[in-house]
DSSP file (Angstrom, degrees, kcal/mol; ACC not computed):
  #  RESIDUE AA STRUCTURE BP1 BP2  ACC     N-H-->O    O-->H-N    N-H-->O    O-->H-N    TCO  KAPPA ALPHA  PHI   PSI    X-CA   Y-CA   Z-CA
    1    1 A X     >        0   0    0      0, 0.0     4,-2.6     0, 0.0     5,-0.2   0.000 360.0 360.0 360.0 -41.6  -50.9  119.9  105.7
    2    2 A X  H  >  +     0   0    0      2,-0.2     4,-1.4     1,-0.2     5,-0.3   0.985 360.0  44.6 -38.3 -66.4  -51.9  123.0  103.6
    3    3 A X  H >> S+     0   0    0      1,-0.2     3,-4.3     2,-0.2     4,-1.2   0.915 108.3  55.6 -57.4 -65.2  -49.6  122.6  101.3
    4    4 A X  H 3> S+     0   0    0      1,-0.3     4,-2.4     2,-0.2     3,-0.5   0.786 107.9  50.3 -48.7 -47.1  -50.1  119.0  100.9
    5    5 A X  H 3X S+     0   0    0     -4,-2.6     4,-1.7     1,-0.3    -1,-0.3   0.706 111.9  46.5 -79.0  11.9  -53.8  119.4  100.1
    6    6 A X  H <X S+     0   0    0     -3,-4.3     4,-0.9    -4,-1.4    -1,-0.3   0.665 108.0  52.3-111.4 -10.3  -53.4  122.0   97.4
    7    7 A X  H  X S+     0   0    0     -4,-1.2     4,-3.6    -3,-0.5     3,-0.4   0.831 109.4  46.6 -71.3 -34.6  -51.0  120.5   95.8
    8    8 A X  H  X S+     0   0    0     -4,-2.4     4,-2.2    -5,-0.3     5,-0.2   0.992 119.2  49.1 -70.4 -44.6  -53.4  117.0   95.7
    9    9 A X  H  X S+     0   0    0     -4,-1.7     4,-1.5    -5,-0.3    -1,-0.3   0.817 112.2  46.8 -51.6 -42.4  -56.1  119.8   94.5
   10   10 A X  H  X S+     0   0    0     -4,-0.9     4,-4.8    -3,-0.4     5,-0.3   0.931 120.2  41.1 -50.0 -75.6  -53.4  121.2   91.9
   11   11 A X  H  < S+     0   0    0     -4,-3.6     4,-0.5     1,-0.3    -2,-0.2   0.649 109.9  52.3 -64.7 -16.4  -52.8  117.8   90.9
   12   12 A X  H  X S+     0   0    0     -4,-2.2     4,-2.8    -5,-0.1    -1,-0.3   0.780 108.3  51.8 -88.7 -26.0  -55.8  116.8   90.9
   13   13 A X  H  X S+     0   0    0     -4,-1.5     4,-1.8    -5,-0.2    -2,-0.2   0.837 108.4  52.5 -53.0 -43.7  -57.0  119.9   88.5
   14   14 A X  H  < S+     0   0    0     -4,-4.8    -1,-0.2     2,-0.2    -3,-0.2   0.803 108.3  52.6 -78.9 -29.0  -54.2  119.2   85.8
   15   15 A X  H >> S+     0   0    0     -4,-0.5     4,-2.9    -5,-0.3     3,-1.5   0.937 111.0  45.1 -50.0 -52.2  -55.3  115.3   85.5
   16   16 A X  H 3X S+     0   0    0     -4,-2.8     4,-2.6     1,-0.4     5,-0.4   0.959 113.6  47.4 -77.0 -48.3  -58.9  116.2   84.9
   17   17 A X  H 3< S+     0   0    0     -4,-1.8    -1,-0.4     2,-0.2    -2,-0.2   0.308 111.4  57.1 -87.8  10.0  -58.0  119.5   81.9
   18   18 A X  H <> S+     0   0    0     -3,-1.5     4,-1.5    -5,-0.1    -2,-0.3   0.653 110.1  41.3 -96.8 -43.7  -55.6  116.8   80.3
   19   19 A X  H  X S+     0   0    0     -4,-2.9     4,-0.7     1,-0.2     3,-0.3   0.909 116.3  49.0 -22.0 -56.1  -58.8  114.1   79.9
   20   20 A X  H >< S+     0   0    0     -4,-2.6     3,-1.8     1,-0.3    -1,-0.2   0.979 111.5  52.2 -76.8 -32.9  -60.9  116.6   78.8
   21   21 A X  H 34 S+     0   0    0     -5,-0.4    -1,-0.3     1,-0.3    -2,-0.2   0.866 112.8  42.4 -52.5 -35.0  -58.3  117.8   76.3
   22   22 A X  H 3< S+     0   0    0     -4,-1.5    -1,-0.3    -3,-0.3    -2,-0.2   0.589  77.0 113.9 -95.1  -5.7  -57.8  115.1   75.0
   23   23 A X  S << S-     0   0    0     -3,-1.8     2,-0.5    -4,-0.7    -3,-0.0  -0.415  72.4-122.9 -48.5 119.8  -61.3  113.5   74.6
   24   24 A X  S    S+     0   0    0     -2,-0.1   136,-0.2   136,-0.1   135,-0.1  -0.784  75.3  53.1 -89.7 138.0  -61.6  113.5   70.9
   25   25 A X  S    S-     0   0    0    134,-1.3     2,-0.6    -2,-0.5     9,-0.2  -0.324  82.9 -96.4 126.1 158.5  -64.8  115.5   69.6
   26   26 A X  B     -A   33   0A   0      7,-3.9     7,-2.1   134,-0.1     2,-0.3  -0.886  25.9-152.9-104.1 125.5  -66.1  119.0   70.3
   27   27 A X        +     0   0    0     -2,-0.6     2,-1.3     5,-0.2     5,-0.2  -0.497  15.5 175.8 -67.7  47.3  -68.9  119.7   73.1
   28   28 A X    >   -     0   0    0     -2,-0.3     3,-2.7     2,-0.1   112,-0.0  -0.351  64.1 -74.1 -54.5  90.4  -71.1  122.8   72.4
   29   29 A X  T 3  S-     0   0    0     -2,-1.3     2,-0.2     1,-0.3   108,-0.1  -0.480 120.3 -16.7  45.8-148.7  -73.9  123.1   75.2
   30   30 A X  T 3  S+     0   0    0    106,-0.1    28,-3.3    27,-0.1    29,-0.4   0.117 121.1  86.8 -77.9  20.5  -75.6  120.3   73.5
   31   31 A X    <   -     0   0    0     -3,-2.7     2,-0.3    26,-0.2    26,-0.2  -0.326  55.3-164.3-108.1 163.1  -74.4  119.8   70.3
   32   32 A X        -     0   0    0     24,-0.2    24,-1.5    -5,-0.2     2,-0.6  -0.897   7.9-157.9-133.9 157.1  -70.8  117.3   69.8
   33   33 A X  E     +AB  26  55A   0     -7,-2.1    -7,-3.9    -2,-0.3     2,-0.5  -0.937  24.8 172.3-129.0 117.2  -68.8  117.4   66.6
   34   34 A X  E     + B   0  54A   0     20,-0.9    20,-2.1    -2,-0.6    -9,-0.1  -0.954  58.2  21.0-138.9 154.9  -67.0  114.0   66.7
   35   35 A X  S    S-     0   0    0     -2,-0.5    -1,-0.1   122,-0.3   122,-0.1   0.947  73.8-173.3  87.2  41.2  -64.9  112.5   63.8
   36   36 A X        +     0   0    0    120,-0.2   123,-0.3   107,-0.1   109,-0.2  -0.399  24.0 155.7 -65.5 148.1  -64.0  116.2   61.5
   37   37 A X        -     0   0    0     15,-0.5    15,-2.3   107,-0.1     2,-0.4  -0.565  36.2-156.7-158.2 163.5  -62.2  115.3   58.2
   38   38 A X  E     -De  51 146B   0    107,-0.9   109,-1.3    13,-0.2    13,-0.2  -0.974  19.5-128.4-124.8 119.4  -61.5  116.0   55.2
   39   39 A X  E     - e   0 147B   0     11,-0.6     2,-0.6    -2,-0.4    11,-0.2   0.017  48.4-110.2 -53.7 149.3  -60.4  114.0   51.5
   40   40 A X        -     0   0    0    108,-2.2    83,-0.2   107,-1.2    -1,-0.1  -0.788  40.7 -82.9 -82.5 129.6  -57.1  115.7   50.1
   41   41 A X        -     0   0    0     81,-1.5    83,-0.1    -2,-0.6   108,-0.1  -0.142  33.3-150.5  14.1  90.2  -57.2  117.6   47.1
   42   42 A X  S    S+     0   0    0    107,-0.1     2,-0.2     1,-0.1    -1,-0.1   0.960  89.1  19.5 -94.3 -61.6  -57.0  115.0   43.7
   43   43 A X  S >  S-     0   0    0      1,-0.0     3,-0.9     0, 0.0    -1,-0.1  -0.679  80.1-121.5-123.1 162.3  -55.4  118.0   41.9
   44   44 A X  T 3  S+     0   0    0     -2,-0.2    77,-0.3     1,-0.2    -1,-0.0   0.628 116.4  54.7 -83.6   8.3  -53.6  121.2   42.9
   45   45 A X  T 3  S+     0   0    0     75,-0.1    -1,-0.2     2,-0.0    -4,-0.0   0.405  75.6 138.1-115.5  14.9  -56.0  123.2   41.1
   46   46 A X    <   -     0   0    0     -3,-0.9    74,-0.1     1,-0.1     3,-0.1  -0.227  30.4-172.8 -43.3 124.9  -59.3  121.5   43.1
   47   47 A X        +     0   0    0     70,-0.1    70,-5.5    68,-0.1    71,-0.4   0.087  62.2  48.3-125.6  33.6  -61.5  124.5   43.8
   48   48 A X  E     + F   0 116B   0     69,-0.2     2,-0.3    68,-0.2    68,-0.2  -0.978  62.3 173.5-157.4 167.9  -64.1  122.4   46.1
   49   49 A X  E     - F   0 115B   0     66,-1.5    66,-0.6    -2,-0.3     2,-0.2  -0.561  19.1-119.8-137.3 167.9  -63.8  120.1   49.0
   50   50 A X  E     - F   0 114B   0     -2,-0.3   -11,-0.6    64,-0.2     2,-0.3  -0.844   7.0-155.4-154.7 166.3  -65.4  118.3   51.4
   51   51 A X  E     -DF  38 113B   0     62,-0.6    62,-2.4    -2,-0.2     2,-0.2  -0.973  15.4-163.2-148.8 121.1  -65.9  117.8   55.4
   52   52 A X        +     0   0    0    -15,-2.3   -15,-0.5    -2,-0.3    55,-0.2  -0.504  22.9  99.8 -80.9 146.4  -67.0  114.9   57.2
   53   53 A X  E     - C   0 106A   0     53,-1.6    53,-0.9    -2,-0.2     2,-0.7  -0.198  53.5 -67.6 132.3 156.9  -68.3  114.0   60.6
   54   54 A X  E     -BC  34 105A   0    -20,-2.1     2,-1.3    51,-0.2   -20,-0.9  -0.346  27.7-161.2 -83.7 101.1  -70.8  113.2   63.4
   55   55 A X  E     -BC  33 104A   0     49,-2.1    49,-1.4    -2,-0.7     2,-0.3  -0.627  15.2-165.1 -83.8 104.3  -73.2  115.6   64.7
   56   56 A X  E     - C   0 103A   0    -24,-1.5     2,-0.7    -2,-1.3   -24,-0.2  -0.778  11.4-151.3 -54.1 103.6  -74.6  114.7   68.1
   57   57 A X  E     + C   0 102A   0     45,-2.5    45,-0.6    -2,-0.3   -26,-0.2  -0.865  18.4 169.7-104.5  99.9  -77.6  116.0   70.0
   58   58 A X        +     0   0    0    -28,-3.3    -1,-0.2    -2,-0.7   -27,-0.2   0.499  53.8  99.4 -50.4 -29.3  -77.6  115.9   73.8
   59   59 A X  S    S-     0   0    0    -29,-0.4    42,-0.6     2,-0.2     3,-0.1   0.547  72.8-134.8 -61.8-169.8  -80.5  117.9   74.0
   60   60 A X  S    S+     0   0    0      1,-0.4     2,-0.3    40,-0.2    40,-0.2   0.646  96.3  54.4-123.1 -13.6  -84.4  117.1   74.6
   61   61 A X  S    S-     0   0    0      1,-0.2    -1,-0.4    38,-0.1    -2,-0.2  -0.995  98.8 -94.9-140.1 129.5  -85.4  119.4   72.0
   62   62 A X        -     0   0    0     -2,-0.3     2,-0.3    -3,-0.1    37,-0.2   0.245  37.6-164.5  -6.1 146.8  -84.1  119.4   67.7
   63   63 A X  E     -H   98   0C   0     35,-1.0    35,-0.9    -4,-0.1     2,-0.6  -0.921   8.2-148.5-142.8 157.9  -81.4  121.4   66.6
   64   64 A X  E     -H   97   0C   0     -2,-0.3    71,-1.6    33,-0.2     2,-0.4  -0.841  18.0-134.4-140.8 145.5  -80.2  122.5   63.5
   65   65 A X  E     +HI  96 134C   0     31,-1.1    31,-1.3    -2,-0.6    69,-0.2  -0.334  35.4 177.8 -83.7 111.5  -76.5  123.5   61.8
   66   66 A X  E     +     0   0C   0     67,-3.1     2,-0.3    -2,-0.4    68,-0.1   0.816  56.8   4.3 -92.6 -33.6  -77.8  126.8   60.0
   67   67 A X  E     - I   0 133C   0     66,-0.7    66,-2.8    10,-0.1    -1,-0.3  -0.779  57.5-154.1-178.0 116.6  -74.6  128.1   58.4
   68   68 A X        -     0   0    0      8,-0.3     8,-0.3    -2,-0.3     2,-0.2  -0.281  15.9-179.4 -83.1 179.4  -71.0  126.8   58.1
   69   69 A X        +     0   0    0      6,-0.1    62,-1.6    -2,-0.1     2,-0.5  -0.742   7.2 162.9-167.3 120.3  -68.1  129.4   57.6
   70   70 A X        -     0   0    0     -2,-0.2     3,-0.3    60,-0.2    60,-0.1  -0.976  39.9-135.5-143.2 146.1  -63.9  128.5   57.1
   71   71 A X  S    S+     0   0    0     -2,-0.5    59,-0.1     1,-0.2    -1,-0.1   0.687  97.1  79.3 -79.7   0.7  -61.3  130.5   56.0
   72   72 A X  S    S+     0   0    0     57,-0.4    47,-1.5    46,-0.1     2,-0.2   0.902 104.2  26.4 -64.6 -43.7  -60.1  127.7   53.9
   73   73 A X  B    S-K  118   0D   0     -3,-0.3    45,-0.3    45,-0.2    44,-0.2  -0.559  76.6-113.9-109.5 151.2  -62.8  128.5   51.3
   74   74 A X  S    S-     0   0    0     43,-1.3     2,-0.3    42,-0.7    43,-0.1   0.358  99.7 -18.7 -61.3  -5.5  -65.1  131.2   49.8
   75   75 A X        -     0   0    0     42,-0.2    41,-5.0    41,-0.2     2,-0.4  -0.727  53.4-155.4 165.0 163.3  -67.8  129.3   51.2
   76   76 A X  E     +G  115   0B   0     -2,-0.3    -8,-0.3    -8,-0.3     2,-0.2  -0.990  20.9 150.7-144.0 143.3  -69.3  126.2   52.7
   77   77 A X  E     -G  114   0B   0     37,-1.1    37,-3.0    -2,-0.4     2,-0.7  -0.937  44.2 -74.9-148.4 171.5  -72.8  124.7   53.1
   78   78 A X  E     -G  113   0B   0     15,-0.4    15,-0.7    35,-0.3     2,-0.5  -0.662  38.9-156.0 -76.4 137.1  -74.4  121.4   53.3
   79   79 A X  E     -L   92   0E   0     33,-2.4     2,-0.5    -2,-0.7    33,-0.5  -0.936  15.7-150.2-125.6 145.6  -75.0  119.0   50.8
   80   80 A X  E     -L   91   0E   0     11,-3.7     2,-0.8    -2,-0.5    11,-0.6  -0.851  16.4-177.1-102.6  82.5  -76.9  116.6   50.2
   81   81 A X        +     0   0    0     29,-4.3     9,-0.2    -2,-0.5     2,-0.2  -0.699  18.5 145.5-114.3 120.5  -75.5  113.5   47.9
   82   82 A X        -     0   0    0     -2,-0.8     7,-2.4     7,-0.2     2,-0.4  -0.484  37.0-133.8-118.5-168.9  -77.9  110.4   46.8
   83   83 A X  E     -M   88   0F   0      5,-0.2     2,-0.3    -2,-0.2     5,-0.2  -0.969  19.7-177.7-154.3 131.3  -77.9  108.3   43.5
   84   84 A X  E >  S-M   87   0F   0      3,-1.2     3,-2.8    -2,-0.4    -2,-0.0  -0.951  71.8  -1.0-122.3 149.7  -81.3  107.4   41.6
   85   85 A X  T 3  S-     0   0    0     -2,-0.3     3,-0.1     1,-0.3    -1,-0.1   0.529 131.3 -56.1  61.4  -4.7  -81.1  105.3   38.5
   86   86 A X  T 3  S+     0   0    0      1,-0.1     2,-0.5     0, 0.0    -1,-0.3   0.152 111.0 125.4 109.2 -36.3  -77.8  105.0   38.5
   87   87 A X  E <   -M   84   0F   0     -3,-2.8    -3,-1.2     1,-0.0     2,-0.1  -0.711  52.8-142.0-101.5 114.7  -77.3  108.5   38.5
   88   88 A X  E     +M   83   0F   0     -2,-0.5     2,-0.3    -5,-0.2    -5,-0.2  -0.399  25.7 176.8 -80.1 123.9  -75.2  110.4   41.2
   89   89 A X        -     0   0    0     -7,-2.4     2,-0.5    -2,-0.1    -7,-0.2  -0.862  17.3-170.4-131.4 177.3  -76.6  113.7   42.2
   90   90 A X        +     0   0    0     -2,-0.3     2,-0.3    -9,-0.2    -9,-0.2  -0.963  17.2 174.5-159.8 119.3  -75.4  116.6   45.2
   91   91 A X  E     -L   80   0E   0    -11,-0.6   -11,-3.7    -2,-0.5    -2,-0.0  -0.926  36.0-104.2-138.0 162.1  -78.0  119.7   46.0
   92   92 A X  E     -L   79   0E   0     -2,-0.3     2,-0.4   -13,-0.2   -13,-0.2   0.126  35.4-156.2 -41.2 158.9  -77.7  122.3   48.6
   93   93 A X        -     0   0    0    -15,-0.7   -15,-0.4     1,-0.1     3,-0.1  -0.840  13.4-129.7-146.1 135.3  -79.9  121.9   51.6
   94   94 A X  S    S-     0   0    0     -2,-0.4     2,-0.3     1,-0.1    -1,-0.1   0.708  74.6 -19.7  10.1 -86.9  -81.1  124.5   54.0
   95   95 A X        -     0   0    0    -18,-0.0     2,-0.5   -28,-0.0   -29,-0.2  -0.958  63.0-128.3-154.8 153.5  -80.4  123.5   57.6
   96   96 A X  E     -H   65   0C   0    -31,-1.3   -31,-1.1    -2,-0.3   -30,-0.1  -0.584  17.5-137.6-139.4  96.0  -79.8  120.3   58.6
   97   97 A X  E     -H   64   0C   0     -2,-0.5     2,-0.5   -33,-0.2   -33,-0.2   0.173  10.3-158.1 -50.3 141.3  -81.9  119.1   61.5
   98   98 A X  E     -H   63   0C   0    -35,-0.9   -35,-1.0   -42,-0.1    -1,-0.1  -0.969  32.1-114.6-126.2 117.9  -79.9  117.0   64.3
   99   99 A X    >   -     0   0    0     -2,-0.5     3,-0.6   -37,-0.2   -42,-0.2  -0.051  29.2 -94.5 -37.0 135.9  -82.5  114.8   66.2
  100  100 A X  T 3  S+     0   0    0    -40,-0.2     2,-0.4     1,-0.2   -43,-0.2  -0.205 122.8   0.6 -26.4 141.5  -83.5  115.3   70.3
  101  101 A X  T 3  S+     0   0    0    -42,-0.6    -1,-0.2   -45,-0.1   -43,-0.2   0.576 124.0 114.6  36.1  16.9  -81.0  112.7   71.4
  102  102 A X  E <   -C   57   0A   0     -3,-0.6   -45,-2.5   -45,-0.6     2,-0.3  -0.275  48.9-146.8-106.4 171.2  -79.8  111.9   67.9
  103  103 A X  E     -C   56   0A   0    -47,-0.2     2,-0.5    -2,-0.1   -47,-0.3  -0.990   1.9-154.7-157.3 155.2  -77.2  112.0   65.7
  104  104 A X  E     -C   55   0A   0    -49,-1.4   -49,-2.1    -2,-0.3     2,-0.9  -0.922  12.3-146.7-150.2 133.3  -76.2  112.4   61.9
  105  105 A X  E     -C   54   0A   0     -2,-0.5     6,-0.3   -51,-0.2     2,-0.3  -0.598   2.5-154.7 -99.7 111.8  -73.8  111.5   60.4
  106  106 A X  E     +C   53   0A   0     -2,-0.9   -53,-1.6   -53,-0.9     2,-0.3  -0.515  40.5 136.4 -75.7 138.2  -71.9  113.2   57.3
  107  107 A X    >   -     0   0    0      4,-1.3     3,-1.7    -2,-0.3   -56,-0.0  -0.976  54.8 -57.1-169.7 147.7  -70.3  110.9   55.3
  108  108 A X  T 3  S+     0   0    0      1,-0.3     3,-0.1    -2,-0.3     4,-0.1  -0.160 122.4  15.6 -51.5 128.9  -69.6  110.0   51.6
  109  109 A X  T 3  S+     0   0    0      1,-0.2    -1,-0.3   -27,-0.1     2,-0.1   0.568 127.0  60.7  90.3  16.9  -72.3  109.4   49.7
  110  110 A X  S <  S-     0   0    0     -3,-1.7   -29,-4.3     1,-0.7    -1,-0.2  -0.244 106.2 -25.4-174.0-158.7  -74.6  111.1   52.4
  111  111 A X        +     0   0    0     -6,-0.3    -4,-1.3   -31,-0.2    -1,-0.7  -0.376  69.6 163.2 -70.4 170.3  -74.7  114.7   53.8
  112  112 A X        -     0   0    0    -33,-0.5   -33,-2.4    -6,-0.2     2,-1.1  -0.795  45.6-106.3 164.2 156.9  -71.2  116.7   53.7
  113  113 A X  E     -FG  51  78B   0    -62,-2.4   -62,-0.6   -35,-0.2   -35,-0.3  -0.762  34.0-146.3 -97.6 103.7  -70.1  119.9   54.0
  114  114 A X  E     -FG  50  77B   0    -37,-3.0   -37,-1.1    -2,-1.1     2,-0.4  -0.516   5.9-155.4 -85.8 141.1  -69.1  121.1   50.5
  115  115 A X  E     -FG  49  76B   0    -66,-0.6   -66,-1.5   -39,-0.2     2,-0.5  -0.805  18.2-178.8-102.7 131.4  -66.1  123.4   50.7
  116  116 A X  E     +F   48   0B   0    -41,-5.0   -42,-0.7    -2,-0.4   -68,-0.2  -0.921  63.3  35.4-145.0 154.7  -66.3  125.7   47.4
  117  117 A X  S    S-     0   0    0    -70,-5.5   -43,-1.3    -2,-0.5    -1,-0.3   0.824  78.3-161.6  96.0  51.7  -63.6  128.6   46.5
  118  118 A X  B     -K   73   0D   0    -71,-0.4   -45,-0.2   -45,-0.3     3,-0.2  -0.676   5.2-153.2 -64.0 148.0  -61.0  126.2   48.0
  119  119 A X  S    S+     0   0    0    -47,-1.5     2,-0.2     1,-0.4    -1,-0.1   0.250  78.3   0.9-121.3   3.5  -58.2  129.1   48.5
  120  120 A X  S    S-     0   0    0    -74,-0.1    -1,-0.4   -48,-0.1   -75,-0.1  -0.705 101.9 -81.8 179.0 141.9  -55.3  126.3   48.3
  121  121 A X        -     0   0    0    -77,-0.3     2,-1.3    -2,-0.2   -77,-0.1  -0.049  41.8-105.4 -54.9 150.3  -55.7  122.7   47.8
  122  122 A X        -     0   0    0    -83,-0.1   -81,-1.5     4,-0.0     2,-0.2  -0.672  43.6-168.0 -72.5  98.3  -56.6  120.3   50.6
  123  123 A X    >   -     0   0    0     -2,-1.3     3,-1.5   -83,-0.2    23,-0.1  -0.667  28.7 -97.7-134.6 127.3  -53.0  118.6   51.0
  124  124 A X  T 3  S+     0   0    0      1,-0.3    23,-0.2    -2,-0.2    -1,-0.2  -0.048 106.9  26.7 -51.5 142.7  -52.8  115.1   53.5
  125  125 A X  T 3  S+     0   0    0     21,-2.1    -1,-0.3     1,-0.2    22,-0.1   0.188  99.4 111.9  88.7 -11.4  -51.7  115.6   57.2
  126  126 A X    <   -     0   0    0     -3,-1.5    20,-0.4    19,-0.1     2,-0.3  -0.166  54.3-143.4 -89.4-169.7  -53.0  119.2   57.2
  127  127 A X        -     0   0    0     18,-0.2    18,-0.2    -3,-0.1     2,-0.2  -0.842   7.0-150.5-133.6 171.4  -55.9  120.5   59.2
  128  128 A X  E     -N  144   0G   0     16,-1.4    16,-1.7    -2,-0.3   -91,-0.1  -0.643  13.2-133.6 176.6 142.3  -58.8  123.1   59.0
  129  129 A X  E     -N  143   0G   0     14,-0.3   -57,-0.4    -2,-0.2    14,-0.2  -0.074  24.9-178.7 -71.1 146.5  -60.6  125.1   60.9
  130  130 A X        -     0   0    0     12,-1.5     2,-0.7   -60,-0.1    12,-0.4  -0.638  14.8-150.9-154.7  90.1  -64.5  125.3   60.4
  131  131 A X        -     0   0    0    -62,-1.6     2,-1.2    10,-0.2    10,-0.3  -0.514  15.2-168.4 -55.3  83.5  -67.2  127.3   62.2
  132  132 A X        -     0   0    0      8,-2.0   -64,-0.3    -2,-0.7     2,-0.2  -0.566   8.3-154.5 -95.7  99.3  -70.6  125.9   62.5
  133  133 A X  E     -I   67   0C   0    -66,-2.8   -67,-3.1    -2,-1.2   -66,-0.7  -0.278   8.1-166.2 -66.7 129.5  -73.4  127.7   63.6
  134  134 A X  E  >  -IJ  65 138C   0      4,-4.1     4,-1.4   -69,-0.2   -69,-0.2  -0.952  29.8-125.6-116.4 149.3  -76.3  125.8   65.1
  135  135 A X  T  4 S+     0   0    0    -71,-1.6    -1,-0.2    -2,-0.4   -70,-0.1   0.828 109.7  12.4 -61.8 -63.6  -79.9  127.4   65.7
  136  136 A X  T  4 S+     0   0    0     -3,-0.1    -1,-0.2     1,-0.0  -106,-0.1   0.616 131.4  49.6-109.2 -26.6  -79.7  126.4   69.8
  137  137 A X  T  4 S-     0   0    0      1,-0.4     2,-0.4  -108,-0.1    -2,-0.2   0.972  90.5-152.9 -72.5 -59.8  -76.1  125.5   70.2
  138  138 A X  B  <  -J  134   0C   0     -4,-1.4    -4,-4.1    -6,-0.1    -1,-0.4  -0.943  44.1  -9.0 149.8-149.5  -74.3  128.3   68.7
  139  139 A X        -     0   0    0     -2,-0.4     2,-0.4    -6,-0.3    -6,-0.2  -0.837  50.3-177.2-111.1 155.0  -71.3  128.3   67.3
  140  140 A X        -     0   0    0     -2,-0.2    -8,-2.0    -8,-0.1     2,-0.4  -0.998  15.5-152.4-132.2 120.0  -68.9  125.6   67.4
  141  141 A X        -     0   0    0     -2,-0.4    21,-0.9   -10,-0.3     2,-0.4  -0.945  24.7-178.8-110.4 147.3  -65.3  125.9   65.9
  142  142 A X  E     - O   0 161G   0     -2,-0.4   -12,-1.5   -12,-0.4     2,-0.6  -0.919  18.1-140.8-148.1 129.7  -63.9  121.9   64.7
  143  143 A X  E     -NO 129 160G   0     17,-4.4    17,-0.8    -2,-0.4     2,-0.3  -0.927  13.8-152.8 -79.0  92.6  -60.7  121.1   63.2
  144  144 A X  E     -N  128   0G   0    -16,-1.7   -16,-1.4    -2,-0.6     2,-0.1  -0.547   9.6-138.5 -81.3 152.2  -60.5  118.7   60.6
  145  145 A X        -     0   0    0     -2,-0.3  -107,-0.9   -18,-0.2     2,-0.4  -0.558  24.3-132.6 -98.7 165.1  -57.6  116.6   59.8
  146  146 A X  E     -e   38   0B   0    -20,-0.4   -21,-2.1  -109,-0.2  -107,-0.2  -0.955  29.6-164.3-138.5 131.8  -57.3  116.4   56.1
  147  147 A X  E     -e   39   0B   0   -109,-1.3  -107,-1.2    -2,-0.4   -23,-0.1  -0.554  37.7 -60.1-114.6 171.4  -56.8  112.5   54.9
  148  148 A X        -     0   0    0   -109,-0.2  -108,-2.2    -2,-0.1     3,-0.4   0.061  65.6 -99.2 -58.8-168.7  -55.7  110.8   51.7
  149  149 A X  S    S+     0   0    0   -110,-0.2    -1,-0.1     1,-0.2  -110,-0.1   0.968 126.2  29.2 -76.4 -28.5  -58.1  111.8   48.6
  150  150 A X  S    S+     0   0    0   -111,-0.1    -1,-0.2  -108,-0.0    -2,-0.1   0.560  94.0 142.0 -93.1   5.4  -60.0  108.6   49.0
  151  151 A X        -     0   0    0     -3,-0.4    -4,-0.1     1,-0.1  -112,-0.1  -0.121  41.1-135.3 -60.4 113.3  -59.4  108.2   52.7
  152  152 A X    >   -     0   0    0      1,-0.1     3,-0.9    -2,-0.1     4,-0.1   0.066  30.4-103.9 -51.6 168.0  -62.3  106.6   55.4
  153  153 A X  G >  S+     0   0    0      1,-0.3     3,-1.4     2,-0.1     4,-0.1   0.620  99.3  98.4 -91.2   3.4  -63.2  108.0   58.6
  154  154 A X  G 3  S+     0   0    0      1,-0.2    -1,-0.3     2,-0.1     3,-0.2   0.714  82.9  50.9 -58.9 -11.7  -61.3  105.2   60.4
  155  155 A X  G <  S+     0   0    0     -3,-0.9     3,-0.3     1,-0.1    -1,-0.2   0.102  91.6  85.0 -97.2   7.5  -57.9  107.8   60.9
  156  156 A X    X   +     0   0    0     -3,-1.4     3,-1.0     1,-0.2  -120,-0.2   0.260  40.2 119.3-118.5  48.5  -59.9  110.6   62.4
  157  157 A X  T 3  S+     0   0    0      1,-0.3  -122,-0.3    -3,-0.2     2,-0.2   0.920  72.3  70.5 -40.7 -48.9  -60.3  110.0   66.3
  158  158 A X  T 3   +     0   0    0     -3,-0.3    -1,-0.3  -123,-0.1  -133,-0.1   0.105  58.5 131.8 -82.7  13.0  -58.7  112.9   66.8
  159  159 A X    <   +     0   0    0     -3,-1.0  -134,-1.3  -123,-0.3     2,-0.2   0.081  28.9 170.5 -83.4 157.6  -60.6  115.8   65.8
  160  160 A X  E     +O  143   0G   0    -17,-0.8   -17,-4.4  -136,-0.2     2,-0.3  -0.755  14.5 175.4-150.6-161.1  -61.0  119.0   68.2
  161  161 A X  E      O  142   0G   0    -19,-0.3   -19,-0.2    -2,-0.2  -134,-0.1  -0.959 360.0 360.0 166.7 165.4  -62.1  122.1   68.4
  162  162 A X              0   0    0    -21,-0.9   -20,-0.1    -2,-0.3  -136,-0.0   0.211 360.0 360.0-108.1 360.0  -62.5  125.1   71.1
């Protein structure tokens, strides 16, 4: 009878860590990263990037993604890209506040992460690792899948992360 229930316990243990594993999107305390990706590379001598995807706030109180960090790049920040007039512009931004119970979503034309120093081009089907720090979460490390150069976030369910 021992055995039988530690094995159900066993079995029941290994069910539940392959769900969570597979859940696509990253959980930091309150933070979740869901949807990571990235356009490929246009040319092989592309020395900037960019990284998509939905930051979630579980919390009751703001938080905000203070400083990204990948080895892919010499550096990464947020950006900020709108068009006035006609005229398409990208600045830097600070921090970038994620709502109590909120969400924001980077996406083209929008917020993004800009990757610059790319240290080899961003090449479809490959991945990369991305470290975010948030004010009250942490840190978070996110994978992103890297998609064609013009590619939508409809092919990245799968993104993860530790």
């Amino acid at each position: 009878m021992r055995k039988l229930v530690l094995e159900v316990l066993t079995a029941t243990a290994l069910t539940l860590g392959s769900i969570l594993a597979s859940t696509p999107g990253v959980l930091a305390n309150d933070v979740m990263v869901k949807g990571a990706f990235a356009r490929a590379s246009a040319v092989p001598t592309a020395k900037a990037g960019a990284v998509y995807m939905t930051l979630s706030n579980q919390a009751a109180a703001p938080d905000k993604l203070l400083q990204i960090t990948t080895e892919s790049a010499s550096s990464a920040e947020v950006h900020e890209s709108a068009e006035k007039d006609g005229v398409a512009t990208m600045r830097p931004i600070a921090g970038l506040e994620i709502p109590a119970g909120g969400s924001v979503e980077l996406k083209p034309g929008g917020y993004h992460i800009m990757l610059m120093g790319l240290k080899a081009p961003l090449k479809k089907g490959g991945m990369i690792m991305l470290q975010l720090k948030f004010e009250h979460a942490g840190l978070v490390d996110v994978m992103a899948h890297v998609g064609d150069v013009a590619e939508e976030h409809a092919h990245t369910e799968g993104s993860t992360g530790n």
